[in-house]
C-alpha positions as CSV (number, residue, x, y, z in Angstrom):
1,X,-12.3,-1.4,-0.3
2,X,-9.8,0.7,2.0
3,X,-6.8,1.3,0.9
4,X,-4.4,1.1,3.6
5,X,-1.4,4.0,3.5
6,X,1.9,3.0,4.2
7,X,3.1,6.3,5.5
8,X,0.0,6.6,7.8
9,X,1.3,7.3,10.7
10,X,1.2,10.2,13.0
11,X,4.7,10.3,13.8
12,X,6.0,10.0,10.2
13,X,5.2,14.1,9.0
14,X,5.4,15.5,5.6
15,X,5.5,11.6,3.9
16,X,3.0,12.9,1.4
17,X,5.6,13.1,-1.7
18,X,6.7,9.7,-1.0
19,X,3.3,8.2,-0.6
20,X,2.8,9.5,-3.3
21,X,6.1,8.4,-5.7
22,X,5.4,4.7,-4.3
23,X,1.9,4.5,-5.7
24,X,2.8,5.7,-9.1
25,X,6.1,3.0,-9.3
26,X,3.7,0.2,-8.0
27,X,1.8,1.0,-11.1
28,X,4.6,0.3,-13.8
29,X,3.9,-3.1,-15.0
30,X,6.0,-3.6,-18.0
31,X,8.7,-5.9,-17.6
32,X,11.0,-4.9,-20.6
33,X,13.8,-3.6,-20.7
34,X,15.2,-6.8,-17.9
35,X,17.4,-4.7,-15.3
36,X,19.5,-5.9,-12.7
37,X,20.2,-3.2,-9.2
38,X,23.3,-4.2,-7.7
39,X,25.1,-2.7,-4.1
40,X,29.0,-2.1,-5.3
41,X,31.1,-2.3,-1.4
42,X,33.2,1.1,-1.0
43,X,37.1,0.6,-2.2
44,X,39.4,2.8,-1.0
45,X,38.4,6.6,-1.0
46,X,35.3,5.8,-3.0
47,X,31.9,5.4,-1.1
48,X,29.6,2.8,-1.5
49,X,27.8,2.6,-5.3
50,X,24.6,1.2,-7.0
51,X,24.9,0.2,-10.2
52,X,22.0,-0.3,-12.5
53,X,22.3,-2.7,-15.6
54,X,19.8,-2.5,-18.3
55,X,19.5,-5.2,-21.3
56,X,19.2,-3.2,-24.3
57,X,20.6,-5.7,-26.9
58,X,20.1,-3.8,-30.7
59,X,20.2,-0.5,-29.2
60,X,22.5,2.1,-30.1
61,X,23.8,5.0,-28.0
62,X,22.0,7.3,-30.1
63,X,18.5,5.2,-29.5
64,X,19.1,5.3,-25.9
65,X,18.5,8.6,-23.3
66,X,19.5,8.8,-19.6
67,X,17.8,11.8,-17.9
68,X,17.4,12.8,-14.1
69,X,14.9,15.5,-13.6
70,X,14.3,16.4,-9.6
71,X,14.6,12.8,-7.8
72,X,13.7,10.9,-11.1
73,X,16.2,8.6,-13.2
74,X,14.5,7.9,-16.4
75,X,16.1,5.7,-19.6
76,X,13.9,5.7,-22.4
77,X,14.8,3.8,-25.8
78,X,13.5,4.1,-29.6
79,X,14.9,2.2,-32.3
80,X,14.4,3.5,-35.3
81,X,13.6,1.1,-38.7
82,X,15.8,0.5,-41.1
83,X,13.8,1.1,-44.4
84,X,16.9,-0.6,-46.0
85,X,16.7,-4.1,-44.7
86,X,14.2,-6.4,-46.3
87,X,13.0,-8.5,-43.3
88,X,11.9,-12.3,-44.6
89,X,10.8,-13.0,-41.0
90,X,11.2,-10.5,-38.1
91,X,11.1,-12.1,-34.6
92,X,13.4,-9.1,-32.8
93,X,11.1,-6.3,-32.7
94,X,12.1,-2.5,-32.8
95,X,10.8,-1.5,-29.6
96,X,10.8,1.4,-27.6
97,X,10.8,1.5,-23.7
98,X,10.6,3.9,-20.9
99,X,12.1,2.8,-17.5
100,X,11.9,5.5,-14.0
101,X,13.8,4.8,-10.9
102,X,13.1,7.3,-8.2
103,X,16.2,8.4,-6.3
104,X,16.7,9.0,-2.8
105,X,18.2,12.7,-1.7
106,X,21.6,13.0,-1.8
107,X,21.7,9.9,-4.8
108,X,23.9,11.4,-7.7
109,X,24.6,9.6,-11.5
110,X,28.0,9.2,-11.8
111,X,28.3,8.0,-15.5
112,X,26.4,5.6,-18.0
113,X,28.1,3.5,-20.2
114,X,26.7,1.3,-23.1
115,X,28.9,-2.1,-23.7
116,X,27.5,-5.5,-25.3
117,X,24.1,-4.5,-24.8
118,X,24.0,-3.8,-21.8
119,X,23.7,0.0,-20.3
120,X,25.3,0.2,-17.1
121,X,24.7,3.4,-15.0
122,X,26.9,3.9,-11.8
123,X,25.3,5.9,-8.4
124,X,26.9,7.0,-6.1
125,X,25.9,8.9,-2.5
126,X,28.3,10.4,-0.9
127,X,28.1,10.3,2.6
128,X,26.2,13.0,4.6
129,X,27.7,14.4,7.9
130,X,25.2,13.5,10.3
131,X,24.1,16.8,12.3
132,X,22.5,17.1,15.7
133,X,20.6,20.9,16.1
134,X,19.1,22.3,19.2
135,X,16.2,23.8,19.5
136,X,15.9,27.1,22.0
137,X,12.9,26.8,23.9
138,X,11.4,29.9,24.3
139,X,8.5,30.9,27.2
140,X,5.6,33.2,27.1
141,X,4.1,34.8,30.2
């Protein structure tokens, strides 16, 4: 079977990266945490914001990590068990979970913030000034 490339193109150059970033988050299968990705309109002087809202009921902030590394926003979770608690049935499990959103350029966290179990995390991209270059043609002979 062919696998057909969505960046296959000869006018889309230097695509490899993101060929690449789309085959590995096609892969992730695992539906837990449930996440919500919501457009937030610009207000005033602040642009335009994503905000991503994650349901981590039973987690504490301490259980939870938010980490961007390169274009990468992961949030992992581990819960840790309570040794103390005698459990006569246990039908909430402690569960851990690792969740990766890829950014695009420019795509910066703003802040995270645990509240009723749910972890929001505000991002923000600040608009780029568009810039037009030209290129000197030069001759030979």
């Amino acid at each position: 079977m062919t696998r057909t490339l969505a960046f296959s193109s000869p006018f889309l150059l230097g695509f490899e990266d993101i060929e690449r970033l789309l085959d590995r988050v096609s892969k992730t299968a695992d539906g837990y945490p449930p996440y919500n990705i919501e457009r937030i309109a610009a207000a005033g002087d602040s642009p335009a914001q994503i905000r991503i809202t994650l349901a981590v009921a039973g987690f504490d902030p301490n259980d939870i990590e938010v980490t961007v590394e390169e274009n990468e926003l992961t949030v992992s979770g581990r819960q840790s068990d309570d040794d103390a608690r005698d459990y006569l049935h246990r039908g909430i499990a402690a569960r851990q979970f690792r969740r990766t959103f890829v950014l695009a350029d420019g795509i910066e966290v703003k802040s995270a913030e645990l509240k009723d179990g749910l972890l929001s995390i505000e991002l923000v991209r600040p608009e780029a000034a568009r810039t037009v270059r030209r290129i000197p043609i030069t001759s030979r002979g």
